[in-house]
N, C-alpha and C positions, 0 to 999 in steps of 0.2 A: 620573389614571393613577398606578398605586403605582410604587414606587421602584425596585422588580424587574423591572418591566414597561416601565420606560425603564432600566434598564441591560442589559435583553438585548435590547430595539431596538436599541441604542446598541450593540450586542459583533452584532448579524446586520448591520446596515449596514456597519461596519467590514468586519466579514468578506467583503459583498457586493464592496462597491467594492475593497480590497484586492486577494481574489481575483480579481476579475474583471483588473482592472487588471496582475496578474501570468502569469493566461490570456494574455492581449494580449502581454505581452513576452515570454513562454516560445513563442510561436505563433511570432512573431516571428525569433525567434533560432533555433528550432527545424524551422520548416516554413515561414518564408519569408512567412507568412499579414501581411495589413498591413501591407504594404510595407516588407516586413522583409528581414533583410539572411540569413537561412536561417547552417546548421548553417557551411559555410564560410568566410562573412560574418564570423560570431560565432569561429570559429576565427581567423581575422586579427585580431579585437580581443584575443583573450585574448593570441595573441602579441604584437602588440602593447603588451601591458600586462607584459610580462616572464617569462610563464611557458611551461614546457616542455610537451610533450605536447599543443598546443594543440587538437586537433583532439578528440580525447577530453574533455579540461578540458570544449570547448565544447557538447558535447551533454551531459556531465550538470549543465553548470551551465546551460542551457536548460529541460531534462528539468526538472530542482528546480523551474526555475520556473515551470513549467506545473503542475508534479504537486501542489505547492504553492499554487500560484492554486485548483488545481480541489477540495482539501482544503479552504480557508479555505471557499470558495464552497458547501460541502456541510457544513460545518462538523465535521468529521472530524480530530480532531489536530488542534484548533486552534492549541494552544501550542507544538508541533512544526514547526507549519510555519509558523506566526508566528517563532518561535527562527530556522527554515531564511532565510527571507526577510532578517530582520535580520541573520544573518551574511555573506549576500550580500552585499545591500548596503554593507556594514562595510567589506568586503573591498572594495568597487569603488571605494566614494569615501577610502578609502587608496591603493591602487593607480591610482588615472585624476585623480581632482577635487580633492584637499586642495591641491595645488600650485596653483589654478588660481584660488583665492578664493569667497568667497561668491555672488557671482551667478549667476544663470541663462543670461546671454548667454558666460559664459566657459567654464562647467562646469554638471552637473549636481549639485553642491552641495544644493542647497536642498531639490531633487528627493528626494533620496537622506534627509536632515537628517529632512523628514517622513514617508517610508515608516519607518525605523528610528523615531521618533516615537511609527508607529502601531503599529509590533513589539509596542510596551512592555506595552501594555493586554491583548492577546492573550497574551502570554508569560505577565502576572501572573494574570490573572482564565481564560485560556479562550475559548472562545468563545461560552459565554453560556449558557442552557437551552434557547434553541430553536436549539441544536445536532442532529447526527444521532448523531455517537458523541465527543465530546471528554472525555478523562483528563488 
């Protein structure tokens, strides 16, 4: 297998599991789907995490992360919404986990360390050639 042909497996796997994985939380926060805590759920987190306007904050920062799972997933704006994903995340384990340490029984730390981890490769490279449409 040439070289090109395992780094754009390597940039559609990423992108599969990613997005899929962010379908799942944006479903979640968003419409409740997997036993999810839905749009007013996710509104009591965001207040709780200090910010105003929560109820709005929480459907577009749902929305992102649906609309962003289903882009990686399609490979559409990979770098876009790899960037979108990673400043989430940036954003939540400043705001909710840094206080809390590194493990997983205290915080989502870790969680958080490897989706921004897998930001990095999307942000630089894309999401590969067998993309649909990534610039």
């Amino acid at each position: 297998m040439s070289k090109d042909t395992m780094l754009n497996l390597s940039m559609l796997m990423l992108r599969l599991i990613l997005g899929g994985i962010f379908i799942v939380h944006g479903a979640q926060k968003l419409f409740g789907m997997f036993d999810g805590i839905g749009v007013e759920g996710t509104a009591k987190m965001v207040e709780g995490l200090g910010f105003s306007n929560a109820y709005t904050l929480a459907v577009a920062w749902a929305s992102t992360e649906f609309v962003s799972g289903i882009l990686l997933v399609l490979g559409i704006l990979s770098r876009a919404a790899g960037a979108v994903i990673f400043f989430l995340l940036a954003v939540q384990l400043w705001k909710a986990n840094l206080s809390f340490g590194l493990f997983l029984q205290s915080s989502e730390i870790e969680y958080n360390l490897v989706v921004l981890a897998a930001c990095i490769p999307l942000v630089l490279l894309g999401g590969g050639s067998w993309s649909v449409w990534d610039v």
